[in-house]
DOKE-335358 format. One record per residue (C-alpha): residue in one letter; chain; x, y, z. Coordinates in Angstrom, 3 decimals, padded with zeros to 6 digits. Layout:
! DOKE-335358
<sedren residu="a" chaine="A" u="X" v="Y" w="Z"/>
...
//
This chain:
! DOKE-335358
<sedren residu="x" chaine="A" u="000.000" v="000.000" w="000.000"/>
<sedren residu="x" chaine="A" u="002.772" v="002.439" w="000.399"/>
<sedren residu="x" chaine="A" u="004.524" v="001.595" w="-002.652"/>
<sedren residu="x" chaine="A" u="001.201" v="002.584" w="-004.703"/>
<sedren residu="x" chaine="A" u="000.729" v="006.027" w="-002.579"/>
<sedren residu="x" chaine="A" u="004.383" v="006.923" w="-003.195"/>
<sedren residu="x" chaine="A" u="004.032" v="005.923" w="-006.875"/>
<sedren residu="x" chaine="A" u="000.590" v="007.948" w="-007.180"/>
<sedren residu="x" chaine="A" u="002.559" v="010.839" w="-005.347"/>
<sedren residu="x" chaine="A" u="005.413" v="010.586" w="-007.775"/>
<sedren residu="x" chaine="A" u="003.268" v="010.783" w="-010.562"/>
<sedren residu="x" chaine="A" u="001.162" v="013.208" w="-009.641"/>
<sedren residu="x" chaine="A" u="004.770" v="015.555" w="-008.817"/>
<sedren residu="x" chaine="A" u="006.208" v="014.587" w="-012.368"/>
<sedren residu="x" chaine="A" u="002.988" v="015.688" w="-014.331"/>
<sedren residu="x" chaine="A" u="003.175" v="019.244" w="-012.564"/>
<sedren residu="x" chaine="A" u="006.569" v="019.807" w="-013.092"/>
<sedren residu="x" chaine="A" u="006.658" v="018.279" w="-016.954"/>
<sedren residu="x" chaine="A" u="003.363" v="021.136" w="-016.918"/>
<sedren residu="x" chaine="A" u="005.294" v="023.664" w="-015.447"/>
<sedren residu="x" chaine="A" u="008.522" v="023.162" w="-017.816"/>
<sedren residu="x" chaine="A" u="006.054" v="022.623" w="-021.047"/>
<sedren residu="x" chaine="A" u="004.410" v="025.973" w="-019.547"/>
<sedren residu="x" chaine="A" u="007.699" v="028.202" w="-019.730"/>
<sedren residu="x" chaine="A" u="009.031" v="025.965" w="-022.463"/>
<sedren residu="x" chaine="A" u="005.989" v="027.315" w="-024.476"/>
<sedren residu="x" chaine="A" u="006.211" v="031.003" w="-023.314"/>
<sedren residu="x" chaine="A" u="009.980" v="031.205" w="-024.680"/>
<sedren residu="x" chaine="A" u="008.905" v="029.491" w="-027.939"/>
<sedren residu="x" chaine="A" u="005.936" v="032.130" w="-028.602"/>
<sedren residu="x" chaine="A" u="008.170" v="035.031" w="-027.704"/>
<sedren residu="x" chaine="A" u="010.844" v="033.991" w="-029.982"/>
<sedren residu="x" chaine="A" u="008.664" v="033.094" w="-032.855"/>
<sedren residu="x" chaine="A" u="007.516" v="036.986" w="-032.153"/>
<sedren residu="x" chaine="A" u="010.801" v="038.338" w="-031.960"/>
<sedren residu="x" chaine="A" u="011.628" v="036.094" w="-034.904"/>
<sedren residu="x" chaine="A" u="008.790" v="037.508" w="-037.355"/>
<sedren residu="x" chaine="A" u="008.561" v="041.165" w="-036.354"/>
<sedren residu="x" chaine="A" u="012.287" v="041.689" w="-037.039"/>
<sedren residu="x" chaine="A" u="011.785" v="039.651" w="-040.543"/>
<sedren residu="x" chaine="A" u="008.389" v="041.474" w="-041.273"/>
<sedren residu="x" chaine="A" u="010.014" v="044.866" w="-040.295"/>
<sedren residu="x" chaine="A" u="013.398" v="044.593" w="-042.072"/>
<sedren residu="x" chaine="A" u="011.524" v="042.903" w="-045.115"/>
<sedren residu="x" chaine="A" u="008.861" v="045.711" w="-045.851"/>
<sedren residu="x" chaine="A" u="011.526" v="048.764" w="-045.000"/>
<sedren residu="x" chaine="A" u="014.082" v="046.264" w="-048.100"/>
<sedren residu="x" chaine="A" u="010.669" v="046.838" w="-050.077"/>
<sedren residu="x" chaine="A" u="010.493" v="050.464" w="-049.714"/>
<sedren residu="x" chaine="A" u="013.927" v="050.429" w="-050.612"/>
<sedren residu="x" chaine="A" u="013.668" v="048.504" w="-053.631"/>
<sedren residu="x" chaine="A" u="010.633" v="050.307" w="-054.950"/>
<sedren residu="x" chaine="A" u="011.886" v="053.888" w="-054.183"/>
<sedren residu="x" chaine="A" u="008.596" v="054.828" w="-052.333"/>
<sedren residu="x" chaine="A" u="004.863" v="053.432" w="-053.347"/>
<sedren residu="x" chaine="A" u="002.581" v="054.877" w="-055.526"/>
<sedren residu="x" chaine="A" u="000.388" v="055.880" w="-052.644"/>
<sedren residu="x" chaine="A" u="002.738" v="058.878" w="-050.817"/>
<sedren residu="x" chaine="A" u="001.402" v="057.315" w="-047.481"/>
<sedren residu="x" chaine="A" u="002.193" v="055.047" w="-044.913"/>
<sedren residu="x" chaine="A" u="-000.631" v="052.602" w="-045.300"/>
<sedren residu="x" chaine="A" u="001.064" v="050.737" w="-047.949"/>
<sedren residu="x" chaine="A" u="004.485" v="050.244" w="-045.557"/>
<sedren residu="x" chaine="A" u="001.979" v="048.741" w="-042.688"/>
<sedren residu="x" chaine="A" u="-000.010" v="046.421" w="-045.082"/>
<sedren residu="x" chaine="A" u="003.355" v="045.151" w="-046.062"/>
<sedren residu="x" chaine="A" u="004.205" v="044.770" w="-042.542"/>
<sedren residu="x" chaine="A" u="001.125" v="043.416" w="-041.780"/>
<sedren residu="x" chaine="A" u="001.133" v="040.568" w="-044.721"/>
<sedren residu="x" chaine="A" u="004.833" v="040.029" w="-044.050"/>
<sedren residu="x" chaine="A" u="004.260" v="039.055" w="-040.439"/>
<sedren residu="x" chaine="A" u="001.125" v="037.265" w="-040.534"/>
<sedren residu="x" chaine="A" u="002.793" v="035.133" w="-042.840"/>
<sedren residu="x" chaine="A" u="005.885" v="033.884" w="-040.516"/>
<sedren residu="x" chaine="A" u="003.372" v="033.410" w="-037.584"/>
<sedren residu="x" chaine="A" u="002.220" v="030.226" w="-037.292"/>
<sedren residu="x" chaine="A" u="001.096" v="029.952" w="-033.328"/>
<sedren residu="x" chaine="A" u="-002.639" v="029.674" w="-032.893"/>
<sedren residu="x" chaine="A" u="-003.194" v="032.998" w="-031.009"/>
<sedren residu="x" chaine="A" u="-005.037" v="036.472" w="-031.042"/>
<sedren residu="x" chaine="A" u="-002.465" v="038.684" w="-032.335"/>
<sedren residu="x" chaine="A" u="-002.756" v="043.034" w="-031.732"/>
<sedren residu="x" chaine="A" u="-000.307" v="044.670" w="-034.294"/>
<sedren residu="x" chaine="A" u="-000.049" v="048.631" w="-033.356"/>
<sedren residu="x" chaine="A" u="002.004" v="050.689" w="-035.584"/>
<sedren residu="x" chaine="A" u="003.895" v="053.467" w="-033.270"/>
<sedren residu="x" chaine="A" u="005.736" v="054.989" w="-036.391"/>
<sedren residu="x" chaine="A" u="005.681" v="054.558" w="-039.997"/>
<sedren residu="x" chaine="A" u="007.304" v="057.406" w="-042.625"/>
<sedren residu="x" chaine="A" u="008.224" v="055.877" w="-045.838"/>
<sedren residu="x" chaine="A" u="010.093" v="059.247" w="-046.239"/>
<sedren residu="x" chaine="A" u="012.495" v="058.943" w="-043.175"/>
<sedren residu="x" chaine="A" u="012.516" v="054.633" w="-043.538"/>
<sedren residu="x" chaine="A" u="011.166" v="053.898" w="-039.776"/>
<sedren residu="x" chaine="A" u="009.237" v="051.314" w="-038.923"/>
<sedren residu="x" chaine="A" u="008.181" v="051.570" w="-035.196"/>
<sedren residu="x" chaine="A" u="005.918" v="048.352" w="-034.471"/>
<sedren residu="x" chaine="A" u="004.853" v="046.277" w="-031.297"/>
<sedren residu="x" chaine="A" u="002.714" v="043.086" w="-031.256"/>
<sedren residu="x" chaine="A" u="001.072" v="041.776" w="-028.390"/>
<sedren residu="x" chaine="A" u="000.433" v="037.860" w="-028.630"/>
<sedren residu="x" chaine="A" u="-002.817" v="036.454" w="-026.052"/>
<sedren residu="x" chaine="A" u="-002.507" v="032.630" w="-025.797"/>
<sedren residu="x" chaine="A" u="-003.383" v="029.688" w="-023.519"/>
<sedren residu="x" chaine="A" u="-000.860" v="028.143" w="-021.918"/>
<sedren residu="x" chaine="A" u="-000.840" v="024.275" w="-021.197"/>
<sedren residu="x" chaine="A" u="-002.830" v="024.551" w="-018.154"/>
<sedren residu="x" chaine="A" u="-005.798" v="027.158" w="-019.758"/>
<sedren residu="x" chaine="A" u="-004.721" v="030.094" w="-018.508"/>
<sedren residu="x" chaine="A" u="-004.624" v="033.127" w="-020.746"/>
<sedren residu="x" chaine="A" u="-001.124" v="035.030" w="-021.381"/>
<sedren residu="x" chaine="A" u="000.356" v="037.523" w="-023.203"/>
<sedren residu="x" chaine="A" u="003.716" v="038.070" w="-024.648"/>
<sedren residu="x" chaine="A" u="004.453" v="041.799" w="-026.022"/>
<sedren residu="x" chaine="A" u="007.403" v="042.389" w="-028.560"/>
<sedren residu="x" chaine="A" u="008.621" v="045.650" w="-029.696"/>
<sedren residu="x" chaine="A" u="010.487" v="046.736" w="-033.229"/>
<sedren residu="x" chaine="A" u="012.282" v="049.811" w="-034.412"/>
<sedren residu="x" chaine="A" u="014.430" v="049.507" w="-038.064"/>
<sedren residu="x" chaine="A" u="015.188" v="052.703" w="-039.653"/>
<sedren residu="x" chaine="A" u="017.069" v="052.372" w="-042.980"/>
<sedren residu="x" chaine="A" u="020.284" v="052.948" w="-043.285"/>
<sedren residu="x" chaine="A" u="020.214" v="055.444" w="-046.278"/>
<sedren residu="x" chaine="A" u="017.593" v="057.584" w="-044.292"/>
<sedren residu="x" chaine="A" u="019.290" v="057.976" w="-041.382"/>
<sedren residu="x" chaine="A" u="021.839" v="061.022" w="-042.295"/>
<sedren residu="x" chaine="A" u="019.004" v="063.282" w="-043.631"/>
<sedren residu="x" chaine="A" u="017.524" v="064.009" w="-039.604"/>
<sedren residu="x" chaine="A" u="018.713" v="063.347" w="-036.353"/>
<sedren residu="x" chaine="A" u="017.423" v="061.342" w="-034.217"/>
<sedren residu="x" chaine="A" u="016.365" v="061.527" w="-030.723"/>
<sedren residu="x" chaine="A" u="015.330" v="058.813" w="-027.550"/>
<sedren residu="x" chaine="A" u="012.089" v="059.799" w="-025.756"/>
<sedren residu="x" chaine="A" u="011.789" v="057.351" w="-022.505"/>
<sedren residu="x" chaine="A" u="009.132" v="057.371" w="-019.795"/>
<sedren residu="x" chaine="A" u="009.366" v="056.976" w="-016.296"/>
<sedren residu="x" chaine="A" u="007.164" v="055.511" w="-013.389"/>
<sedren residu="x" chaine="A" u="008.802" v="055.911" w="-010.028"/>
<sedren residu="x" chaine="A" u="012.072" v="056.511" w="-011.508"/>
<sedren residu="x" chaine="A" u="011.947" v="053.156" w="-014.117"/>
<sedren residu="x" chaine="A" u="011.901" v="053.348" w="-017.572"/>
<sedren residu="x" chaine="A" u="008.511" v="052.496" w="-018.440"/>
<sedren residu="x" chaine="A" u="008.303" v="052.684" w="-021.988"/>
<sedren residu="x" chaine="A" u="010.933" v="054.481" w="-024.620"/>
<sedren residu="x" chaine="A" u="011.373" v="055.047" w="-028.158"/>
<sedren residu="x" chaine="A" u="013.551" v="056.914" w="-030.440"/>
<sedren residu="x" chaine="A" u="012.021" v="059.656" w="-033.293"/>
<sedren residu="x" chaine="A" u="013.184" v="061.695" w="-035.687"/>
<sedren residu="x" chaine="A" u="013.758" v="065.640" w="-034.952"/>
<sedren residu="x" chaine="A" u="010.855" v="067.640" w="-035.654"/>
<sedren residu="x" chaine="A" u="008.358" v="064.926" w="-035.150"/>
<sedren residu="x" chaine="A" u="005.505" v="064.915" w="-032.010"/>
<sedren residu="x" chaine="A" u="006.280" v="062.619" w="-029.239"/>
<sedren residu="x" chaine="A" u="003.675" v="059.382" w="-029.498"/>
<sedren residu="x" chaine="A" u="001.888" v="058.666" w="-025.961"/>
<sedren residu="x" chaine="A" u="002.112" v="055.434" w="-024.867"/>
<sedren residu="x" chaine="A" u="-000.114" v="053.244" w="-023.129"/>
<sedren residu="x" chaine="A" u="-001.294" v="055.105" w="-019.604"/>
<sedren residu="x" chaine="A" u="000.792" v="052.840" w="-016.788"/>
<sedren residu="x" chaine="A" u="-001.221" v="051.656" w="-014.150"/>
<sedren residu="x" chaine="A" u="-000.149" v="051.189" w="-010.038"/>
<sedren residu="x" chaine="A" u="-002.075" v="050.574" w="-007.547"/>
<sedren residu="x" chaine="A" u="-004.450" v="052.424" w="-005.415"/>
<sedren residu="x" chaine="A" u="-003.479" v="055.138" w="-007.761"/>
<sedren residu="x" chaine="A" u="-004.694" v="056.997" w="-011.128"/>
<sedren residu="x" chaine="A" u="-002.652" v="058.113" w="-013.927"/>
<sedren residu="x" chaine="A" u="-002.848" v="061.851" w="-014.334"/>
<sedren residu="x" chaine="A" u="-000.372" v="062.978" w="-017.153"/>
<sedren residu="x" chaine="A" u="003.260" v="063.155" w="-018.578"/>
<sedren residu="x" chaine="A" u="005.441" v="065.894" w="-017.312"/>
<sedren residu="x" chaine="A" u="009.146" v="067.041" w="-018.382"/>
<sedren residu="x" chaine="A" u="011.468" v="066.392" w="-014.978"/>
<sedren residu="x" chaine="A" u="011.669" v="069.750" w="-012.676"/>
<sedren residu="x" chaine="A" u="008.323" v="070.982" w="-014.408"/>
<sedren residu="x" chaine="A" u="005.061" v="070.731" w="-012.620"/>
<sedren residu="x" chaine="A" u="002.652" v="071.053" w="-015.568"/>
<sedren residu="x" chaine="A" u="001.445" v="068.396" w="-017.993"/>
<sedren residu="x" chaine="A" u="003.626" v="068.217" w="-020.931"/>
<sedren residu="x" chaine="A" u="000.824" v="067.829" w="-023.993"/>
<sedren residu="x" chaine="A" u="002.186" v="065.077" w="-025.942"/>
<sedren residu="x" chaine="A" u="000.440" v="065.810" w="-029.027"/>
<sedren residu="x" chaine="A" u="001.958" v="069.455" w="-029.222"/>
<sedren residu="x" chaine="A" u="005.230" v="068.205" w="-028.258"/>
<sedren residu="x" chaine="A" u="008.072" v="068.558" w="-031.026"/>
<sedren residu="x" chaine="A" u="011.138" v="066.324" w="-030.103"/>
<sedren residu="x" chaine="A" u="014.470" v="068.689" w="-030.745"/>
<sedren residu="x" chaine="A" u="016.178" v="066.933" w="-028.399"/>
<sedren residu="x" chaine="A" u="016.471" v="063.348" w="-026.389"/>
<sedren residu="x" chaine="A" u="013.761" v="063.705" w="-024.319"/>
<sedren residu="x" chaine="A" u="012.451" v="062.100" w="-020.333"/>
<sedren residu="x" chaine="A" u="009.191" v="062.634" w="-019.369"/>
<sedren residu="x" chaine="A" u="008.105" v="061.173" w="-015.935"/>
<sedren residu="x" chaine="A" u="004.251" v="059.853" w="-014.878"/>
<sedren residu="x" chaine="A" u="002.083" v="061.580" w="-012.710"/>
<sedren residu="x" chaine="A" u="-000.494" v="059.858" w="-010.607"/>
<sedren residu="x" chaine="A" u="-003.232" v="060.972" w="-007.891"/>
//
């Protein structure tokens, strides 16, 4: 009779922790299949532009449904995928792009893997200056990006903390909100969040 309980008990101890290494096993495989296709999709559309000297459209739609058809291609996991396009200038070459990725993992529960792109061309780059915009939340970088001079800073997702509510974006030293939409970068950039 002990034999079986310790057998049962062994089992039972093996199946979580084959479920546990399948579970992170699986995570790492989605994220690198993400990092995998947005860097193909990203540098392969931005090669198009290059090739074609611009599109026939003088917009940026064209660059994203090349993105877009480039990466949905190279995916192959069976998951709800959010593309959101935080730059695209087919006159500049920049491709900004992150994808979020919801799954299930092995045991049901819902995840989500995020993966962020940038890929400015190389011929492109000498024309402007670029320059790093990064957010902070309690002194961490919470999100950051890099534009080109002369552009409006893009806001990012409001960060949440707890027992808390996000107010606005201000420069550091400043007290008043810094209006992202009027914002022209000239110069690298930190703003920092402000909660009440």
């Amino acid at each position: 009779m002990k034999h079986t309980i310790y057998g049962i008990s062994l089992a039972v101890i093996t199946m979580l922790v084959v479920a546990v290494v399948m579970g992170l096993s699986g995570r790492n495989v989605r994220r690198n299949e993400m990092e995998t296709a947005l860097n193909a999709a990203a540098e392969q559309s931005l090669e198009q532009l290059k090739m074609k000297k611009g599109y026939k459209i003088e917009t940026y739609q064209e660059l994203i449904a090349d993105f877009n058809q480039s990466l949905f291609l190279q995916m192959e996991s069976d998951s709800d995928i959010r593309v959101e396009v935080l730059a695209a200038d087919i006159e500049k070459g920049l491709l900004d792009v992150r994808i979020t990725e919801d799954y299930y993992n092995i045991l049901g529960k819902k995840e989500q893997a995020i993966c962020r792109k940038s890929v400015i061309l190389e011929e492109y780059t000498e024309k402007r200056p670029y320059h790093k915009v990064t957010f902070l939340v309690d002194g961490e970088v919470y999100d950051q990006y890099t534009i080109c001079e002369g552009e409006t800073c893009v806001q990012p997702q409001n960060p949440k903390k707890e027992n808390k509510t996000f107010c606005y974006w201000k420069k550091p030293g400043e007290d008043q909100e810094c209006k992202l939409e009027q914002c022209v970068c000239t110069d690298d950039l930190v703003l920092e969040a402000v909660f009440s």
